[in-house]
N, C-alpha and C positions, 0 to 999 in steps of 0.2 A: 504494500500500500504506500502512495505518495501523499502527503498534506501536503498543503500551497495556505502559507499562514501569510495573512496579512495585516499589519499593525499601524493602524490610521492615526495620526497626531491629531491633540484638542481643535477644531475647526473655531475660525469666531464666531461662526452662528451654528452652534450644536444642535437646533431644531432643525433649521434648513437641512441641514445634511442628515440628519438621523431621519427627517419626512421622507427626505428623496432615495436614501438607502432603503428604506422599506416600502416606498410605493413602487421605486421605479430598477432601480440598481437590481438587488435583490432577487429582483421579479427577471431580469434578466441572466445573471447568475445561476439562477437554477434553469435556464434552458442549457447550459454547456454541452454535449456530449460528453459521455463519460463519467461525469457528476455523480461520484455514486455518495457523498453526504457535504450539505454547506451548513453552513451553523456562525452564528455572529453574533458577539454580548457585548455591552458596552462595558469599558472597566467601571473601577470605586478608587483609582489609581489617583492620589497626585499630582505624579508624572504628568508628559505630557501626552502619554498614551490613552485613546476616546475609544477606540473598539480594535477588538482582535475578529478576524474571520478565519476562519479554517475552511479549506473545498480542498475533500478527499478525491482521491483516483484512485485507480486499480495498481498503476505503475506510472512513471518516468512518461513514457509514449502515451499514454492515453490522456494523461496532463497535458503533454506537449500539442498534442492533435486538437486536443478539446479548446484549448486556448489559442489554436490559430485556425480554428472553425470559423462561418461566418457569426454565429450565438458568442463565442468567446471572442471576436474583436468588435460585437455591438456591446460587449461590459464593460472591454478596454475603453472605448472611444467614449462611451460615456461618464466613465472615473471623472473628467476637470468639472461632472455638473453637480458633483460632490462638494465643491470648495473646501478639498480639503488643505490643510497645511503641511503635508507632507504625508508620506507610507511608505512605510519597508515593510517587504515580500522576501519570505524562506520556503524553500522549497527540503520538505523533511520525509527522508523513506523510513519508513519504520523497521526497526528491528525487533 
């Protein structure tokens, strides 16, 4: 199994982005191919860390395929309507 974690910084407007992750983002994320679990919580963090997302694969290649589908680059292109202030992306195989 591949997780593809992604870890969003505090946005300035934390409703805008948390509406448009759950009406609009979200709703496209789960068409990826291959997609076999997404899941997204906001933290209780500090930091400057607002949400983590995980979206499992089977493997390596089914990540890689699903993400440069035409569903996997309507989620990319739509990420800047997020505003967010930044994200780092791990890409973690499990052992």
């Amino acid at each position: 199994m591949l997780d593809i974690y992604a870890l969003y910084n505090r946005p300035d407007d934390p409703e805008h982005f948390t509406d448009h992750y759950e009406s609009v983002h979200a709703v496209l994320c789960r068409k990826i191919p291959g997609l076999r679990e997404f899941v997204w919580g906001l933290t209780e963090n500090e930091d400057d860390t607002f949400m983590v997302v995980r979206m499992t694969f089977d493997d390596e290649g089914s990540a890689t395929s699903g993400m440069a589908s035409p569903e996997g680059q309507a989620a990319i292109a739509d990420s800047p309507n997020l505003r967010a202030k930044g994200v780092r992306s791990y890409r973690v195989t499990r052992r």
